[in-house]
Phi, psi and omega in degrees: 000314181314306200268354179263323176281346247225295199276300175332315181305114181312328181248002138295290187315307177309268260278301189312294184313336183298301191286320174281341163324316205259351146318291203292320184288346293172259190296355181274307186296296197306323174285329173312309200287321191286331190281315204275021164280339176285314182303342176272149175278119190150190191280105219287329214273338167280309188294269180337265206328326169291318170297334186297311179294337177293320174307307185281346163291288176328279200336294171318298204278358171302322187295318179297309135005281183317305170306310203291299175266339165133157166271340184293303200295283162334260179359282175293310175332294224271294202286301197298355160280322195278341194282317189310294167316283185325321201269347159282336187268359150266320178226015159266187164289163213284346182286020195223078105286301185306290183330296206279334183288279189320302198278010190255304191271350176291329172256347142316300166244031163281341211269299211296350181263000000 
């Protein structure tokens, strides 16, 4: 019953449409950044270790992130970074993209955790 009156509301309907947008967007960014790790130049053995270590970090402070500010703050944060990032890794040079890669995936996965 809860959840059929629930669904009726319009900002119920937004706010559900609002998350899975940002859920879909959210797993389209993290697999995009894991397939173009193959295309960078450099040391494969460097790199992977490195996003890795980038993963488990992002993973920690989000949760913490979350706590401390909220999910609503953590969120929007978390997209103005990986949107900031996605948008330098376009348009700076191409030797600063592993930078922008990294802060791109960094604000992917605090958003994905």
């Amino acid at each position: 019953n809860r959840w059929r009156r629930n669904a009726k509301t319009a900002i119920f309907l937004g706010k559900l449409t609002l998350i899975i947008f940002y859920w879909v967007t959210c797993e389209f960014s993290f697999y995009m950044i894991t397939i173009y790790l193959k295309y960078i130049p450099g040391d494969k053995l460097v790199i992977v270790p490195l996003f890795a270590t980038l993963d488990t970090f992002a993973f920690a402070s989000g949760g913490l992130l979350n706590q401390k500010f909220g999910g609503r703050n953590t969120l929007g944060a978390s997209f103005c970074l990986a949107t900031v990032g996605s948008y330098l890794i376009i348009k700076a040079p191409e030797y600063t993209h592993v930078f922008f890669l990294l802060v791109t995936r960094f604000g992917v996965d605090i958003a994905y955790s």
